[in-house]
C-alpha positions as a printed Julia matrix, in Angstrom:
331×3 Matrix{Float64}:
 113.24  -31.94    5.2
 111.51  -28.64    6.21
 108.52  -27.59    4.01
 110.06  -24.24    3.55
 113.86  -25.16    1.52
 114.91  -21.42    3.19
 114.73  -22.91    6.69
 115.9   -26.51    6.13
 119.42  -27.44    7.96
 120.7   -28.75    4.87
 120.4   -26.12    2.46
 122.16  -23.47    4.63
 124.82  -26.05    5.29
 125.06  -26.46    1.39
 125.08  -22.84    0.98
 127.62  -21.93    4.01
 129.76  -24.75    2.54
 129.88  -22.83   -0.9
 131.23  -19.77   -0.01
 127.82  -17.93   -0.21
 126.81  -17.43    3.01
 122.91  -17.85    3.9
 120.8   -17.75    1.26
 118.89  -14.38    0.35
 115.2   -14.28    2.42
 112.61  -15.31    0.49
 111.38  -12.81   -2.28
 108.36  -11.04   -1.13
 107.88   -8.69   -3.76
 108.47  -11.61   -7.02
 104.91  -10.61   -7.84
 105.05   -6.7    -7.07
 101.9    -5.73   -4.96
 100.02   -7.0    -7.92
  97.79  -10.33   -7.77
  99.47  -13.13   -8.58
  96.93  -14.45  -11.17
  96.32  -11.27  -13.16
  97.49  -11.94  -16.65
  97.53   -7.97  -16.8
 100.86   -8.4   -14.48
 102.9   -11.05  -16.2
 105.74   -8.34  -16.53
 106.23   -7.4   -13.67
 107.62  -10.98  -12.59
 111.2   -10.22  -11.0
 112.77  -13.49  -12.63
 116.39  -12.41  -11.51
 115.06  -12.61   -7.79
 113.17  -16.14   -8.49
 116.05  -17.38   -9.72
 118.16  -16.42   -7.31
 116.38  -17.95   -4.47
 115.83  -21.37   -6.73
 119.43  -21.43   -6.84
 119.92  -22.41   -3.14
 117.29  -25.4    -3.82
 118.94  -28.76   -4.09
 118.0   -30.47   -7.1
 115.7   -33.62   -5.55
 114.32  -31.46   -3.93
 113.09  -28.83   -6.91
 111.88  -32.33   -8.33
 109.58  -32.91   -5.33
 108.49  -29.06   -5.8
 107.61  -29.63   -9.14
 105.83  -32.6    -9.12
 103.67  -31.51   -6.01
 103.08  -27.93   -7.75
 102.41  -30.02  -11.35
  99.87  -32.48   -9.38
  98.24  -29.66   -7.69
  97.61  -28.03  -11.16
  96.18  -31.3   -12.23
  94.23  -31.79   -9.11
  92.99  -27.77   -9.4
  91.8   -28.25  -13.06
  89.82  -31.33  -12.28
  88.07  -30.13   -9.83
  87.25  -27.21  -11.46
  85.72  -29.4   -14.24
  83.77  -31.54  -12.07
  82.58  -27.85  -10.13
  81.94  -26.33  -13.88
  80.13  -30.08  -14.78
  78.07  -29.74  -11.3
  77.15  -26.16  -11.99
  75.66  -26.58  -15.9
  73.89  -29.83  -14.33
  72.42  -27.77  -11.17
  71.18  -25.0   -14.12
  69.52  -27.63  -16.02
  67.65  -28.21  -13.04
  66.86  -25.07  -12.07
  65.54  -23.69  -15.71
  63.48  -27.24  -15.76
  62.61  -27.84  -12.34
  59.52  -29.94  -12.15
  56.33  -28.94  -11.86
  54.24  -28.53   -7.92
  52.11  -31.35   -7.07
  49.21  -31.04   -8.91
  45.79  -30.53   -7.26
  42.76  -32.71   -6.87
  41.47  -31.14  -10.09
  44.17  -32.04  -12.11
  44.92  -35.37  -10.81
  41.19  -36.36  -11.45
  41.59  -34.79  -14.9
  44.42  -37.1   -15.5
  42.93  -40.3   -14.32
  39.86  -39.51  -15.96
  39.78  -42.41  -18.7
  39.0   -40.79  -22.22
  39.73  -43.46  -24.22
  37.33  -45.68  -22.58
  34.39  -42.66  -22.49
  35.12  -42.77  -26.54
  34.87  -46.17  -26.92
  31.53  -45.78  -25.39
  30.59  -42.8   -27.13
  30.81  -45.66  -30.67
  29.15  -47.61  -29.2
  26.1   -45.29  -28.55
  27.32  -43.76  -32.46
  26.12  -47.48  -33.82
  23.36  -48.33  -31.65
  21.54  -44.63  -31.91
  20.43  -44.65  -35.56
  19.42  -48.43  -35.58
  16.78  -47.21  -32.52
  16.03  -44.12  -34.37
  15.24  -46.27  -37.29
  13.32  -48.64  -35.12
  11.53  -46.03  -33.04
  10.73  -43.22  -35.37
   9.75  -42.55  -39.15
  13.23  -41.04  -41.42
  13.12  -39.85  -44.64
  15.03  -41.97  -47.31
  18.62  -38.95  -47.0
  18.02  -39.61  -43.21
  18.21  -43.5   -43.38
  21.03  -42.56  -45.66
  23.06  -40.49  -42.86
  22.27  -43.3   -40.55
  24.09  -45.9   -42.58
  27.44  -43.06  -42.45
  26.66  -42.73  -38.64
  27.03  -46.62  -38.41
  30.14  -46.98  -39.74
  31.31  -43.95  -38.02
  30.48  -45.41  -34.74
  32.15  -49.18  -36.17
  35.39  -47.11  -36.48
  35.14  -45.14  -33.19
  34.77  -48.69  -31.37
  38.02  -50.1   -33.41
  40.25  -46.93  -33.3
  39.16  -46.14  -28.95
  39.61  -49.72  -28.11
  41.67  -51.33  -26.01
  44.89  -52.55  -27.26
  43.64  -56.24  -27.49
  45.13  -58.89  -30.15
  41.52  -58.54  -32.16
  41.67  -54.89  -32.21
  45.31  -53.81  -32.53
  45.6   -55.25  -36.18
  42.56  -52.68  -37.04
  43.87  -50.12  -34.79
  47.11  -50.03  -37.22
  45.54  -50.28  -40.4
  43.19  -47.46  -39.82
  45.92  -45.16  -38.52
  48.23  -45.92  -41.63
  45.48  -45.17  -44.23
  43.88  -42.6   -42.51
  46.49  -40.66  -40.76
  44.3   -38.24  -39.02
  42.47  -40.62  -36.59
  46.36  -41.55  -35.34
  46.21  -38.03  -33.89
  44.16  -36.94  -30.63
  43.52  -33.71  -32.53
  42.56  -35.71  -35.9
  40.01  -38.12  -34.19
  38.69  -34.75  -32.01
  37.77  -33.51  -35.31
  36.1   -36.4   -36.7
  34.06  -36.52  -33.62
  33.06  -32.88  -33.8
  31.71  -33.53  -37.54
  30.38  -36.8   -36.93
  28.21  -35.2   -34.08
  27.08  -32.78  -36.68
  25.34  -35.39  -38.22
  23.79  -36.64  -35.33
  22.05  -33.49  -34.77
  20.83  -33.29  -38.45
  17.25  -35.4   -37.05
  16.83  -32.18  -35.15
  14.95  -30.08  -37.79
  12.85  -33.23  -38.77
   9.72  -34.42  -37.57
  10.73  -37.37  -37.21
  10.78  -37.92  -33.9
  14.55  -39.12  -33.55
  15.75  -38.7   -29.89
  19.01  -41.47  -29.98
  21.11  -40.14  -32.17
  20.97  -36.12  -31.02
  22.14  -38.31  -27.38
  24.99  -39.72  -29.32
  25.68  -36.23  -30.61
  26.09  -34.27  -27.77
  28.26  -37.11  -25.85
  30.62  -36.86  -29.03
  30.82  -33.66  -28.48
  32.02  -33.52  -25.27
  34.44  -36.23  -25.83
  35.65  -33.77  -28.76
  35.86  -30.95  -26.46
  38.23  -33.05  -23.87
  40.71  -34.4   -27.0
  41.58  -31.19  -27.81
  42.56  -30.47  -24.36
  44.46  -33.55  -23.67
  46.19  -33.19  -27.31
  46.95  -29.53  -26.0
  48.21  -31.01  -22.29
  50.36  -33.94  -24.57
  51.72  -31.45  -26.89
  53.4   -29.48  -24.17
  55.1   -32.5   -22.24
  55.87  -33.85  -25.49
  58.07  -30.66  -26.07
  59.19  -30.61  -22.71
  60.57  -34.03  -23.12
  62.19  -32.54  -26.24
  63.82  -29.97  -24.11
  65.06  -32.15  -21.69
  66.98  -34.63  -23.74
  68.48  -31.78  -26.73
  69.52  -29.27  -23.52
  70.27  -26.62  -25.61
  72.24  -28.98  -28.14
  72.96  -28.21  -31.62
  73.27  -30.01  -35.03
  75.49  -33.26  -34.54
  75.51  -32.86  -30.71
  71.35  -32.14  -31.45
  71.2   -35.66  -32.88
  73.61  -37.6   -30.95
  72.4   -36.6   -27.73
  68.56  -38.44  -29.1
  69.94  -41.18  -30.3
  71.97  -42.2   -27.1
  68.55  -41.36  -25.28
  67.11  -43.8   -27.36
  69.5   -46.63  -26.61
  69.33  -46.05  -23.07
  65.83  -46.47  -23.0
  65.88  -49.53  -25.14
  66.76  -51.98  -22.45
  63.67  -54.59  -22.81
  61.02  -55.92  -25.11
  61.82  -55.93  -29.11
  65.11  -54.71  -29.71
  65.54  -51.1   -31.52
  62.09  -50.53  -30.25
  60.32  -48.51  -26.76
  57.0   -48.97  -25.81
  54.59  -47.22  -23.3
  56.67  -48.11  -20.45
  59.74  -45.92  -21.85
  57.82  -43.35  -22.82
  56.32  -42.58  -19.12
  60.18  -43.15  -17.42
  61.24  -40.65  -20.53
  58.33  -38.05  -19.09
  59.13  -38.98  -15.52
  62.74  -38.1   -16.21
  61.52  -34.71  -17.87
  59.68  -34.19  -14.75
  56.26  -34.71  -15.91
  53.83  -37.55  -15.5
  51.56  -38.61  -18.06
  48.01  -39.38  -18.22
  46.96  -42.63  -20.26
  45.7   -40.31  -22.65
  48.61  -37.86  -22.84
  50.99  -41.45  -23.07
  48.58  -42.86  -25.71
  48.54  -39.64  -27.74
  52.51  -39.63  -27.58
  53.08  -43.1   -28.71
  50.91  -43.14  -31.09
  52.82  -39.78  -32.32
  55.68  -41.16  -32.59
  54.84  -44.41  -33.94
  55.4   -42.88  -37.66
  55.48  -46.06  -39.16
  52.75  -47.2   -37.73
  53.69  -50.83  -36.72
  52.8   -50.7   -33.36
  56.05  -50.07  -31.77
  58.65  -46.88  -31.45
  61.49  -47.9   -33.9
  64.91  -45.43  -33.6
  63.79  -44.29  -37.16
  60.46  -42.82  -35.45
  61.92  -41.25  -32.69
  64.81  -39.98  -34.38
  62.28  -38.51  -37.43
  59.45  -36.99  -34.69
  61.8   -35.61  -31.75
  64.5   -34.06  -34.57
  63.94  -34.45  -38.29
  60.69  -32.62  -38.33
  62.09  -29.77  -36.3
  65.19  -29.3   -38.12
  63.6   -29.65  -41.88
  60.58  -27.94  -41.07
  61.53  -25.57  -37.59
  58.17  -27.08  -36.88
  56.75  -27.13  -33.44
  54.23  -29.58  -32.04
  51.53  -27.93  -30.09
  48.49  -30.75  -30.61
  49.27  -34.31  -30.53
C-alpha cells in the first residue's frame, strides 16, 4: 500500500469502480495559508474538503492512519516532557553551578584543623593560671578568676575533643544544657569572654605572663569560629537550596523528607551521620571542611543524641524556616 492513499492502485480502482471517477487531488488549501497549529485559525478549517478526500480512504486503512497519527501524538508529547524535564534539570544546574576550584588559600583554610587548635587552646586555658599561681604572687579576686579560668579550660578540652567513647558522653551533655557551646558561633563567644579574663593579670603587678598567652591564642581561635560558622552557614543554605528547588508547602516538605531517606542507607536506621552530610554538600556542589561538617552536624543534631534523626532534619532544614521565615547565617 502506497504511503500516500491518493496514489495507491487500490483506491482509484475502488473509486473508478463506484462511479466516481478519480478521487479529488489532495486539498492544499484545508488549512488556508494560515499555520496549521495556530489556535487563532481553527475556523478556517475547510471540513467539507477534508471530508471529501477521507471519503476515498478505505476503512483499514483510516485505522492504520489513525493509530500511526494517535502514536505519533503520544510519542510527540513524551518527548516533549522528557525535553521540558531535561530543560528545568539543565536550569537547576545552571542557577547552582558549582563553585571554581578553590585556590591554595582556601584549600589550606579548609584543611586547617580548628577543632584540634581549640582543644589545645584548653589545654593552655587550664595549665596557664596553675603556672601563674605557681610563678607569680595574685591577689585573693585573681586566684578567684583562676579557679573560673580552670574550669573554662576543663570544658574547652571536653566540648573541642575528639569524638572518642570517653568524651562523646560529655560532649552531649554539655551541648544539651548549655545550648550555646553546640554552636560554632556560641563557643566563639565564650572564647572571646573567656580570653577577657585572661587578660585581667594585665593591670596587676603580679607578674602573670601564662594566662595573657592563653588569652590571645583564644582569641584567635575566636576570630577563626566566626569565620568558619560564617563559611558553614552559607553551604548550609546552599544545601537548603538544592534539595527545596524552589518547592513550596507540601512539595517544600516532601521533597526533604525523601532526601532524607535517600541518604539513610547505612548505620542506625532513621539516622545520617557525617558521612551523609559531606555526600549531601558534595551533591550541592560544595565540599566541606571538618569544621564546616562538624558545625553542621552538630546543627542539626537538635536533640542532641549524637546522631541526625528525620525529626532534626526535618525541624532545622524546614520547620524553623517556615514558623519563623528564619534564615541561618552562623552555624
Amino acid at each position: 500500500m502506497a504511503d500516500n492513499p491518493f496514489e495507491d492502485p487500490d483506491v482509484q480502482a475502488a473509486a473508478q469502480s463506484d462511479g466516481g471517477g478519480m478521487p479529488p487531488p489532495v486539498p492544499q488549501d484545508a488549512y488556508d495559508d494560515a499555520p496549521a497549529y495556530d489556535d487563532n485559525n481553527q475556523g478556517n478549517i475547510n471540513v467539507d474538503m477534508v471530508r471529501a478526500a477521507a471519503q476515498y480512504v478505505p476503512a483499514e486503512q483510516q485505522k492504520e492512519i489513525a493509530v500511526a497519527a494517535g502514536s505519533a501524538v503520544v510519542g510527540g508529547a513524551a518527548n516533549q516532557a522528557k525535553k521540558d524535564w531535561e530543560d528545568s534539570q539543565r536550569t537547576q544546574q545552571d542557577e547552582h553551578s558549582a563553585p571554581p576550584p578553590p585556590s591554595f588559600c582556601i584549600n589550606l583554610f579548609n584543611w586547617f584543623p580548628l577543632r584540634y587548635f581549640a582543644f589545645g587552646a584548653g589545654a593552655c586555658l587550664t595549665a596557664a593560671p596553675i603556672l601563674d599561681l605557681i610563678f607569680s604572687s595574685p591577689s585573693f579576686i585573681q586566684v578567684f578568676i583562676y579557679f573560673y579560668m580552670i574550669c573554662f579550660g576543663v570544658v574547652t578540652m571536653f566540648v573541642e575533643a575528639p569524638t572518642w567513647t570517653c568524651t562523646r558522653y560529655f560532649q552531649l551533655k554539655f551541648f544539651f544544657w548549655f545550648r550555646l557551646l553546640s554552636r560554632m558561633w556560641g563557643r566563639a563567644w565564650f572564647y572571646l569572654f573567656t580570653s577577657i579574663l585572661c587578660y585581667a593579670p594585665t593591670d596587676t603587678d603580679s607578674g602573670a605572663i601564662f594566662c595573657p598567652i592563653a588569652g590571645a591564642l583564644l582569641t584567635v581561635i575566636s576570630i577563626l569560629s566566626f569565620i568558619f560558622s560564617r563559611m558553614a552557614g552559607k553551604k548550609f543554605g546552599r544545601m537548603r537550596e538544592y534539595i527545596a528547588a524552589g518547592a513550596e508547602g507540601d512539595e517544600l516538605e516532601g521533597r526533604f523528607m525523601r532526601k532524607f531517606d535517600e541518604l539513610d542507607m547505612g548505620g542506625k536506621p532513621g539516622t545520617i551521620g557525617s558521612a551523609e552530610i559531606v555526600k549531601l554538600a558534595e551533591q550541592a556542589g560544595r565540599q566541606l571542611s571538618n569544621s564546616e561538617r562538624h558545625a553542621i552536624q552538630t546543627f542539626l543534631d537538635e536533640s542532641c543524641n549524637g546522631f541526625v534523626s528525620k525529626e532534626d532534619f526535618m525541624r532545622q532544614f524546614v520547620t524553623q524556616y517556615i514558623e519563623k521565615g528564619f534564615k541561618q547565617r552562623f552555624l
